[in-house]
C-alpha positions in Angstrom: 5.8 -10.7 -6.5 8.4 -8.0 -6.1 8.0 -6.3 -3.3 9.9 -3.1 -4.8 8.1 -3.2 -8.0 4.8 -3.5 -5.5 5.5 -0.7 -3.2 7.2 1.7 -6.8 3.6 1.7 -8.0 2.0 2.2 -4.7 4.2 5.5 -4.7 3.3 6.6 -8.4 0.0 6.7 -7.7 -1.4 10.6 -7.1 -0.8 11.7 -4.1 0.9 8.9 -1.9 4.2 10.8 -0.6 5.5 7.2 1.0 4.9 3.5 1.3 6.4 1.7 4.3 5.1 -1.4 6.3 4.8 -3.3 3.4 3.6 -6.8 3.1 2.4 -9.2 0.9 1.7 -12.9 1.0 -0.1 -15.7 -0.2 -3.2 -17.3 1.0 -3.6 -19.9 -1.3 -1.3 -20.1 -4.7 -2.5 -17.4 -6.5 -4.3 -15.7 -4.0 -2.3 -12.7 -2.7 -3.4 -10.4 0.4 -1.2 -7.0 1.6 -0.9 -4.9 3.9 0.5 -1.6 4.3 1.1 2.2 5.6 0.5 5.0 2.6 2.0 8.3 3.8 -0.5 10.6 1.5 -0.7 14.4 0.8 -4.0 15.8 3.3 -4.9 17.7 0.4 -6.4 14.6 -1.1 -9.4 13.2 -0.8 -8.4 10.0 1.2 -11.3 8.0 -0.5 -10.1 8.8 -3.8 -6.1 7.8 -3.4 -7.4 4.6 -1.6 -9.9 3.6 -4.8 -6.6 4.1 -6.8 -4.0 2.2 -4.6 -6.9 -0.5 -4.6 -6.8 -0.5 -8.8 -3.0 -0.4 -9.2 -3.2 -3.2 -7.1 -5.6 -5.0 -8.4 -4.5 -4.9 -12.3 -0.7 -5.0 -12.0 -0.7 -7.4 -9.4 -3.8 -8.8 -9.2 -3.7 -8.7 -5.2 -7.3 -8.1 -4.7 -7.3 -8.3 -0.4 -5.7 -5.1 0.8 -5.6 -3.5 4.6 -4.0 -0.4 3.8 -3.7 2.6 6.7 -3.7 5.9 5.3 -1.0 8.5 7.3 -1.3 12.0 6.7 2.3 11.8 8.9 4.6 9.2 8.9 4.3 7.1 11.9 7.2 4.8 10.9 9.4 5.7 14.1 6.2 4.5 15.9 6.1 1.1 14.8 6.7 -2.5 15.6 9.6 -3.3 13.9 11.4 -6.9 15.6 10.7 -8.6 12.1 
């Protein structure tokens, strides 16, 4: 899995300004999990762009396990970053 092609369709999807904090990996083979950060826009109903991260994900990818945290502001200065 592309991790550039993953996070370009995370950002297409209506209203997600930024993707960052990306990760994806395999439990078993062909069993994918991710985790990341979605900067979206407040004016959207958070449920809503989660449902469609969730579906992009899901058919283009097929990564069905997702842990994704929802940023109306970027917190990437914020964060752990030694790996």
């Amino acid at each position: 899995i592309s991790l550039d092609e993953v996070q370009n369709s995370m950002e297409s999807v209506s209203g997600v300004l930024k993707i960052h904090d990306l990760h994806v990996w395999a439990v078993t083979s062909g069993v994918y999990t991710l985790s990341a950060h979605a900067v979206i826009n407040g004016d959207n109903d958070f449920h809503q762009v989660l449902s469609e991260l969730e579906k992009a994900l899901s058919e283009k990818f097929d990564i069905r396990h997702t842990t994704i945290q929802l940023e109306t502001k970027s917190r990437e200065a914020e964060e752990f970053t030694d790996f």
